[in-house]
C-alpha positions as CSV (number, residue, x, y, z in Angstrom):
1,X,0.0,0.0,0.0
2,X,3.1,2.4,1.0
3,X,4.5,1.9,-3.0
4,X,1.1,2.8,-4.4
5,X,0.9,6.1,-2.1
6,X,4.2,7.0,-3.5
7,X,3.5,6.3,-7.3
8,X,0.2,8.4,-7.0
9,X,2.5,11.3,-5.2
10,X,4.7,11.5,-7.9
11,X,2.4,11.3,-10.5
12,X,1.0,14.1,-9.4
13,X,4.6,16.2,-9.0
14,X,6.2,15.0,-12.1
15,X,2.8,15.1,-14.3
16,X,4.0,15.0,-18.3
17,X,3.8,18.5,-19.7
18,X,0.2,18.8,-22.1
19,X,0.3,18.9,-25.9
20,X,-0.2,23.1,-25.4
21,X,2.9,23.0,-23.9
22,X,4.9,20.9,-27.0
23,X,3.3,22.8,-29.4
24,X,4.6,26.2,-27.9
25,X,7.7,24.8,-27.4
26,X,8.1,23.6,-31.5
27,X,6.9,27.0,-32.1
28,X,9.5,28.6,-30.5
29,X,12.1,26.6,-31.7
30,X,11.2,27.3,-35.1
31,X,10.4,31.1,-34.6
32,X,14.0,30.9,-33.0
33,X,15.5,28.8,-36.8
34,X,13.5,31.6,-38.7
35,X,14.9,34.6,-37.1
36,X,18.6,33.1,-37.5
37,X,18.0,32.4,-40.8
38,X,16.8,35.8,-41.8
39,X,19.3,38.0,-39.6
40,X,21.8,35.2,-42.1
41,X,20.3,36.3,-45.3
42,X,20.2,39.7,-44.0
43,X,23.8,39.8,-44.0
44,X,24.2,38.1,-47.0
45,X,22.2,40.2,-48.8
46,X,23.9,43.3,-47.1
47,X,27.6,41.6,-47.5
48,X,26.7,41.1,-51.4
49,X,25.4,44.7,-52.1
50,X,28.8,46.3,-50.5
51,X,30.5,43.8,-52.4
52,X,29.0,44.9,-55.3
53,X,29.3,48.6,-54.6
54,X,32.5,47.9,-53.5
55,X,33.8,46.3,-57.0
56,X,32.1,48.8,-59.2
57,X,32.9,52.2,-57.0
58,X,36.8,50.4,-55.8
59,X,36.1,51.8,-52.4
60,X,37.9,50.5,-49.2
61,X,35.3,51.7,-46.7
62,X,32.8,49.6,-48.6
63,X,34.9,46.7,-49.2
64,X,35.5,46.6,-45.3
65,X,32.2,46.7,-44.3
66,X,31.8,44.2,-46.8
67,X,33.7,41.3,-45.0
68,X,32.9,42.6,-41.6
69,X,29.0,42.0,-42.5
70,X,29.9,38.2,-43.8
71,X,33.6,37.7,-42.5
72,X,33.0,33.8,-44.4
73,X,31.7,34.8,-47.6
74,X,34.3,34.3,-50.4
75,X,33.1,37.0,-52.7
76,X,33.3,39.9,-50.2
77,X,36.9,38.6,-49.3
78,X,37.6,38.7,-53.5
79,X,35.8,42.1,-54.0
80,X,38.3,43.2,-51.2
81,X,41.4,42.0,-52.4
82,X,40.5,43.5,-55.8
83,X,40.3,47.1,-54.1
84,X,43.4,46.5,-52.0
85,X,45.1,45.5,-55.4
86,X,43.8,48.7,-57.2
87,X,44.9,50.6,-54.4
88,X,48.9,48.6,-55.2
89,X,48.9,47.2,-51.8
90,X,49.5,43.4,-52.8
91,X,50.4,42.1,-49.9
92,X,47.1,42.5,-48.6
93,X,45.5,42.2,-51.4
94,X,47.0,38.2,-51.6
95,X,46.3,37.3,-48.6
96,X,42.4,38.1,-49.2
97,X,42.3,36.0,-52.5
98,X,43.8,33.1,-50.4
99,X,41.3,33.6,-48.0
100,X,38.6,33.7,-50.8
101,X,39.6,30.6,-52.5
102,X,40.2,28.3,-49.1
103,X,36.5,29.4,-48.2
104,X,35.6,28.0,-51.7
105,X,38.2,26.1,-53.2
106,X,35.8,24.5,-55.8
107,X,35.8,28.0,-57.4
108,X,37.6,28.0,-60.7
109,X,37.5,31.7,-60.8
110,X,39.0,32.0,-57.5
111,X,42.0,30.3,-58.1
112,X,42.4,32.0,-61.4
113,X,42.2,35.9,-59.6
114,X,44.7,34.2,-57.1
115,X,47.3,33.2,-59.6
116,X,46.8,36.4,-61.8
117,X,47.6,38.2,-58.1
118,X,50.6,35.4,-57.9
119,X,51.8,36.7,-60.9
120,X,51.4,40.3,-60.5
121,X,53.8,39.7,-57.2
122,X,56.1,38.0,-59.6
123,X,55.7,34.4,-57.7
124,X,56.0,32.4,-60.7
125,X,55.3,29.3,-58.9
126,X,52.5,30.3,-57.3
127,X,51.1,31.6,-59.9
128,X,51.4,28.3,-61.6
129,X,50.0,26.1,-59.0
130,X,46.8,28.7,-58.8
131,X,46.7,28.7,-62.4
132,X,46.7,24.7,-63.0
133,X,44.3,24.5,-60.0
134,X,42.1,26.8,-61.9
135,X,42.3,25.0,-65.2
136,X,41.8,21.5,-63.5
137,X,38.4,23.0,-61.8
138,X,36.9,24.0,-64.8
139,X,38.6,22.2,-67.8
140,X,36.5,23.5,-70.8
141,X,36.8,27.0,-69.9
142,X,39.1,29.0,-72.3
143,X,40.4,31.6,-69.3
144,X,42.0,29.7,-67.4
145,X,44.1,28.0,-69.8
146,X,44.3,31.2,-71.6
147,X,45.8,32.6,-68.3
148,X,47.8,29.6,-67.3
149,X,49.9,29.4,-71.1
150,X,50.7,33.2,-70.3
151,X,52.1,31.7,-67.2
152,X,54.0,29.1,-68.6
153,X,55.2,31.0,-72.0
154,X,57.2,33.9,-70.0
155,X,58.5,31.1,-67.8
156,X,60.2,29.7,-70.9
157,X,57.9,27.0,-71.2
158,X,56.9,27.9,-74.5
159,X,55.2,24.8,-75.8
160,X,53.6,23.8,-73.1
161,X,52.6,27.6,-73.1
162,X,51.3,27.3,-76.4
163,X,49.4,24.1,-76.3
164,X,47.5,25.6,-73.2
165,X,46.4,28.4,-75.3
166,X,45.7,27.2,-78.5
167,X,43.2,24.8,-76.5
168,X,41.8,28.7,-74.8
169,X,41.7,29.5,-78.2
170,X,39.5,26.6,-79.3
171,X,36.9,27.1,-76.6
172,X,37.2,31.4,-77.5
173,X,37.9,32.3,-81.1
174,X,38.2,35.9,-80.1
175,X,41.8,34.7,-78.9
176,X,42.9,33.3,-82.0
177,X,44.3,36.8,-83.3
178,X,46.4,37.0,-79.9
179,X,47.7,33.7,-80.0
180,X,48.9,34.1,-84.2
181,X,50.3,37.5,-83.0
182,X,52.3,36.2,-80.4
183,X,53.3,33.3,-82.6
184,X,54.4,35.7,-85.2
185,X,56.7,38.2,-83.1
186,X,58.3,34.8,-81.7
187,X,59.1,32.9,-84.6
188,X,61.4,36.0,-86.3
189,X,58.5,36.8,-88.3
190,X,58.6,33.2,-90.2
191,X,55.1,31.9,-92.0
192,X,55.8,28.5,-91.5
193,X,56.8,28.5,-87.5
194,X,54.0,30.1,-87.2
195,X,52.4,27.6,-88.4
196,X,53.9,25.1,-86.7
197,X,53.4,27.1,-83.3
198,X,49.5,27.6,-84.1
199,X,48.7,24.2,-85.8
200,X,45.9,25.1,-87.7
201,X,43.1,22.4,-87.5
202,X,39.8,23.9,-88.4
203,X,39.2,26.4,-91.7
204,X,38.3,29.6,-89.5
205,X,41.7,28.9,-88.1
206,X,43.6,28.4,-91.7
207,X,41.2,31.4,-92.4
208,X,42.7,33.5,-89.9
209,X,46.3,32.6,-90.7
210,X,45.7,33.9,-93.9
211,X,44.5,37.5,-93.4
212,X,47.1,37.6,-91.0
213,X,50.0,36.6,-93.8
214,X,48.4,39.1,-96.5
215,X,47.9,42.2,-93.3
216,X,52.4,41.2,-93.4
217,X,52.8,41.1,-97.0
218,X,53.2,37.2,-97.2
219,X,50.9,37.0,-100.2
220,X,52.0,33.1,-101.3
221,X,51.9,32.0,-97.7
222,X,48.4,33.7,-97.1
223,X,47.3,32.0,-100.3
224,X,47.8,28.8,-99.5
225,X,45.9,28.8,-96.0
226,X,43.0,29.8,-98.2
227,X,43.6,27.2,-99.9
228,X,44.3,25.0,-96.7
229,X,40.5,26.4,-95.9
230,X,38.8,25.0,-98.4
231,X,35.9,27.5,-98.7
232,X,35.6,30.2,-96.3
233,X,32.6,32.6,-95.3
234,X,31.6,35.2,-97.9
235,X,33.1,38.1,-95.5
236,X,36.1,36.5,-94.8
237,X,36.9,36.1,-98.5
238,X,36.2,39.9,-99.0
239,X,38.5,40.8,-96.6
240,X,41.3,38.7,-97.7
241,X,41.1,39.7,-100.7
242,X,41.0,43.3,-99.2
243,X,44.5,42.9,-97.4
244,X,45.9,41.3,-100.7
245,X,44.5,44.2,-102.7
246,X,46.7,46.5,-100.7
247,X,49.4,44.7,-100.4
248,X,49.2,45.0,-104.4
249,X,49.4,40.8,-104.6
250,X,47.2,41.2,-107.0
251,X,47.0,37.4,-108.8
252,X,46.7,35.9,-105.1
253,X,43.9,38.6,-104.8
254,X,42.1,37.6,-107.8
255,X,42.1,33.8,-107.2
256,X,40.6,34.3,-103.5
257,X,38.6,36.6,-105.4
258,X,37.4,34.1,-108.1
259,X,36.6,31.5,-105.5
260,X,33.3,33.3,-104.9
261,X,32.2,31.3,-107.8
262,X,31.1,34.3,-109.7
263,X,34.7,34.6,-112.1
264,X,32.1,34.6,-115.2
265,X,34.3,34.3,-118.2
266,X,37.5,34.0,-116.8
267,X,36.7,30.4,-116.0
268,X,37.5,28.5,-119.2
269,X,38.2,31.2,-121.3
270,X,40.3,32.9,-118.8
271,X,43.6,31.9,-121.3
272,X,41.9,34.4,-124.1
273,X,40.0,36.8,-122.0
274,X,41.0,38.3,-118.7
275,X,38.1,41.1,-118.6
276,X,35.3,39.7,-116.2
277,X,32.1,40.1,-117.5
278,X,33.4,41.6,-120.6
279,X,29.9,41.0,-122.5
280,X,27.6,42.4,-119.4
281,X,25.9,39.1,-118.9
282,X,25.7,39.5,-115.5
283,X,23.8,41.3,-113.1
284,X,26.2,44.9,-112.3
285,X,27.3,44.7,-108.8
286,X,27.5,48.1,-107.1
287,X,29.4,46.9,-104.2
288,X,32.0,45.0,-105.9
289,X,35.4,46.0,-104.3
290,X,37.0,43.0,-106.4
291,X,37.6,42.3,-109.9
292,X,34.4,42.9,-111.6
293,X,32.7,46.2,-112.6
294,X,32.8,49.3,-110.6
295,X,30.5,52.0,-111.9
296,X,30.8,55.4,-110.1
297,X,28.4,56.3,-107.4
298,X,27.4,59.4,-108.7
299,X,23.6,59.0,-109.3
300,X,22.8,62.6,-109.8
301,X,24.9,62.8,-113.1
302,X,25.4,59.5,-114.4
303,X,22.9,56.2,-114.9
304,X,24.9,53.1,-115.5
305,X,22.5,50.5,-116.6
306,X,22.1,46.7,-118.4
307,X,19.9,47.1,-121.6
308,X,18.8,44.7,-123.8
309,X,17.9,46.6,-126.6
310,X,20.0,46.5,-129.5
311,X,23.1,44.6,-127.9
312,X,26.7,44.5,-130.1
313,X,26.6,40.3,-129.1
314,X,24.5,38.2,-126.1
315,X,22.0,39.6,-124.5
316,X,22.5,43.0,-123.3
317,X,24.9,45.9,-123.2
318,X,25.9,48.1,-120.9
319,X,24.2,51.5,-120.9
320,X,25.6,55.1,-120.0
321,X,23.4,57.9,-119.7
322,X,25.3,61.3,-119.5
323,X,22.9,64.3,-117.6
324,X,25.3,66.1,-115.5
325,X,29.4,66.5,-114.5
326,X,30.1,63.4,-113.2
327,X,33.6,62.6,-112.1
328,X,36.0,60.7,-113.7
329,X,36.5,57.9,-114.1
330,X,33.1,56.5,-114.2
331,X,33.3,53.1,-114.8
332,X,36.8,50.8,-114.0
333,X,37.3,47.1,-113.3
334,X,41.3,45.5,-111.9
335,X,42.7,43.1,-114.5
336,X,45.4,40.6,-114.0
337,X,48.2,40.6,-116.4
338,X,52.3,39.8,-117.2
339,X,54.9,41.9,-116.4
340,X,57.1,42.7,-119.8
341,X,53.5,41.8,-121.7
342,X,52.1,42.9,-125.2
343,X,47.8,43.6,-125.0
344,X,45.2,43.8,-127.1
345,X,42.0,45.3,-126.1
346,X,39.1,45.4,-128.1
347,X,35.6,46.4,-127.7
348,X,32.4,47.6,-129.0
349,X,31.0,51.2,-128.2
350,X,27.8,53.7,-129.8
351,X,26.8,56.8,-129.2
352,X,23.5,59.1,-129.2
353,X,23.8,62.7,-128.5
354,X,26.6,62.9,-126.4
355,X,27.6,66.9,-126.0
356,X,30.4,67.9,-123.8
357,X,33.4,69.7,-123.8
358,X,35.2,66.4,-122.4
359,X,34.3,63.7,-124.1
360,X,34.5,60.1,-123.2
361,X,37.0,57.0,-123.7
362,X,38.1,54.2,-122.7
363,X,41.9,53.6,-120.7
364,X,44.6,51.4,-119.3
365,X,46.8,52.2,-116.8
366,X,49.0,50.4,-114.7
367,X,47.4,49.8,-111.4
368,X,50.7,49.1,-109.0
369,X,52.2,52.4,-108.6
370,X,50.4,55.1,-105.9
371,X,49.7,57.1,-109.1
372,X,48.5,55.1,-111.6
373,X,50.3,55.9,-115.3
374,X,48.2,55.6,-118.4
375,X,49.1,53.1,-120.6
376,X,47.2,53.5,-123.4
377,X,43.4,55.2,-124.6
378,X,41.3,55.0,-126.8
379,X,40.0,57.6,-129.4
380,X,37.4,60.0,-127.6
381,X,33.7,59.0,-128.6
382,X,32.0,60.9,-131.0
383,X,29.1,62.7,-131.3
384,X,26.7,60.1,-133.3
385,X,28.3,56.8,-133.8
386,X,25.6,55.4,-136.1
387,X,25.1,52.1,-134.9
388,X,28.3,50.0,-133.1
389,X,31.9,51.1,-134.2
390,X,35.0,48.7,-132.5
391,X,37.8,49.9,-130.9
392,X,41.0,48.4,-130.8
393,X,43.9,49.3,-127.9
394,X,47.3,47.9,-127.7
395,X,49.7,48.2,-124.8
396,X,52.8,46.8,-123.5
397,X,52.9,46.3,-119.5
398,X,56.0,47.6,-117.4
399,X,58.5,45.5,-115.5
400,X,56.7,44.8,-112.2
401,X,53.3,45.0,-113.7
402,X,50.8,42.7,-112.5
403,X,48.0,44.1,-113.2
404,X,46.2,47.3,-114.8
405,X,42.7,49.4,-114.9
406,X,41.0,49.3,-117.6
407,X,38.4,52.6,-117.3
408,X,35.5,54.6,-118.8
409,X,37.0,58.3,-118.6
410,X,36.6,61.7,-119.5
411,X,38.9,64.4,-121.7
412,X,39.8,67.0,-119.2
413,X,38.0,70.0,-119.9
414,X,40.8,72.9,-118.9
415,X,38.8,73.4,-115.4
416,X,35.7,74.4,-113.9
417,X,32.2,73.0,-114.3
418,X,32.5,70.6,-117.0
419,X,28.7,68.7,-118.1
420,X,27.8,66.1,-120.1
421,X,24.7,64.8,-121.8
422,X,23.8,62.0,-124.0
423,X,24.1,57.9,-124.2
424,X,27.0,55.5,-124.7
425,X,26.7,51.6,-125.2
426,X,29.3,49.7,-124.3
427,X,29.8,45.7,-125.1
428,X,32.5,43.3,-126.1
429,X,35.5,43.8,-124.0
430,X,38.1,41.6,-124.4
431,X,42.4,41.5,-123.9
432,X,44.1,39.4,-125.4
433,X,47.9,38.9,-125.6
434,X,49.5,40.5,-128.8
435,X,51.2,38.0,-131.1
């Protein structure tokens, strides 16, 4: 009976707290987890905006704060080694981007600030270790490498330095032009270690190689990485063929050129004719910075048109109508030729009521010197041809001509204004070599 007493005592002292009372308690607990959570996200929210103001305004103060507010937060630590090393104190600067990257050494970015700090402090084997860490973290990412053949390059590691960034440049092509660059002012300016150095395996990259030949006068060299290519965008033809064009290479020029697929009649012909388009078959090109037509852009004066009515041969001719002073000379296309070379031009021409004081007719001149001398012309145009009259030119080409302009011009009218009026046909141009 004594035990029994005692139980029922003690029951009633120790009596289990209520389910009001667990409740409150969870409750508590979780209000407690909430409130810790946010006063966290509170100061990583307020850590990341001074580290943001901090990177973009480079201010101390705020960079301070920054790591104060979140003293573990690896971008604070990185946005205030970046203002330490703007402000040239390294030191510090270092030992914030180790920081940074042992509170998140997964970060591939991390390691690659810490080894471009490495390197700024001249630790060149630091820098490395950061620099391969970097790379290992995040092996498809063109930086790092990038960054890390830099590295091994100026510490005379210069293949390894250049396998590492030809694989940055694979993943970025907008390093390629560095990387050829850097291959070219090592290699004592030599095509083919360049080459070697770059090991061009794609056609952008033989496409590049080539513009950057024909930019150092390397003409043959830059020709036969277009040909390495093996068809190339449309706008990195024209702009080879741009660089050749002014480096005066002009055959290489006109073979990139030709590779558009638009050479017309200098295809199988091209052993009796070098004038493209010579019968006006095709459709006139006003942009044509190559070797086919280039009528004047001077709309106000002169209307250069295809007609078909009443064509010398084919089709259609090419029509000039005269209602103003245009300049001269209106109409021009580049033709190859031999140096030491006798020519024959012919073609067909008629006129309507053309009045001028300067009247029209066709030229040559040689297109390599920065004046271009006139080789030969033709008679000026009359008045009233009566129907088609041909007109036959013969020339001999200089010593280091390669190729020459052949142009629709004007007689110079002893200054000031100078109109014309009227219509010329033109059809039929053709050189040939003079037997």
């Amino acid at each position: 009976m004594r035990t029994e007493e005692l139980t029922n005592a003690a029951s009633k002292v120790f009596k289990p707290p209520s389910s009001r009372w667990l409740r409150f308690a969870l409750a508590l607990l979780v209000a407690a987890v909430c409130l810790w959570a946010m006063v966290g996200a509170w100061r990583a929210g307020a850590s990341r905006l001074l580290t943001y103001h901090a990177r973009a305004a480079r201010l101390l103060a705020q960079a301070d704060e920054a790591v104060e507010t979140a003293p573990h937060d690896p971008e604070a630590r990185s946005a205030r080694a970046l203002v330490l090393l703007n402000n040239r104190d390294l030191a510090a600067a270092l030992a914030e981007y180790e920081r940074a990257a042992a509170l998140r050494p997964r970060d591939y970015l991390l390691w690659l600030e810490l080894g471009r700090a490495r390197d700024r402090a001249n630790d060149a084997a630091g820098a490395l270790a950061a620099m391969e860490q970097s790379a290992r973290l995040a092996p498809a990412y063109a930086q790092p490498r990038w960054h890390l053949g830099n590295v091994l390059f100026r510490a005379g590691r210069f293949e390894e330095g250049f396998v590492e960034m030809r694989r940055a440049a694979f993943g970025d092509a907008s390093l390629l032009p560095g990387l050829i660059d850097l291959a070219w002012n090592v290699s004592g300016d030599d095509p083919a270690v360049v080459e070697q150095l770059i090991q061009p395996e794609r056609a952008s990259w033989h496409t590049a190689l080539a513009k950057y030949f024909a930019g150092r006068g390397r003409a043959a060299e830059a020709l036969a990485q277009f040909r390495a290519a093996g068809g190339i965008r449309e706008e990195d033809r024209q702009a080879l063929v741009k660089e050749l064009l002014a480096a005066r290479r002009y055959a290489e020029a006109y073979e990139v050129w030709a590779a558009k697929g638009g050479a017309g009649d200098r295809g199988a012909g091209a052993e009796s004719s070098r004038v493209h388009d010579g019968g006006f078959a095709d459709r006139m090109a006003r942009d044509n910075s190559g070797f086919g037509w280039r009528p004047a852009q001077d709309a106000d004066a002169l209307r250069i048109s295809l007609d078909k009515t009443a064509p010398r041969s084919g089709a259609q001719s090419l029509r000039v109508d005269f209602n103003g002073s245009p300049g001269s000379p209106m109409l021009t296309q580049l033709i190859v030729v031999a140096p030491e070379t006798r020519y024959r031009l012919s073609f067909g021409a008629r006129t309507e009521d053309v009045v001028t004081g300067g009247p029209p007719f066709v030229g040559v001149s040689d297109a390599g010197g920065e004046q271009q001398v006139t080789l030969a012309r033709s008679e000026s145009f009359e008045k009233n041809s009566g129907g088609w009259r041909e007109y036959t030119v013969e020339f001999t080409t200089g010593k280091t001509t390669s190729a020459v302009v052949l142009s629709l011009a004007r007689e110079d009218c002893g200054g000031g204004p100078c109109p014309i009026f009227g219509r010329l046909w033109l059809d039929d141009f053709e050189i040939r070599e003079a037997k």
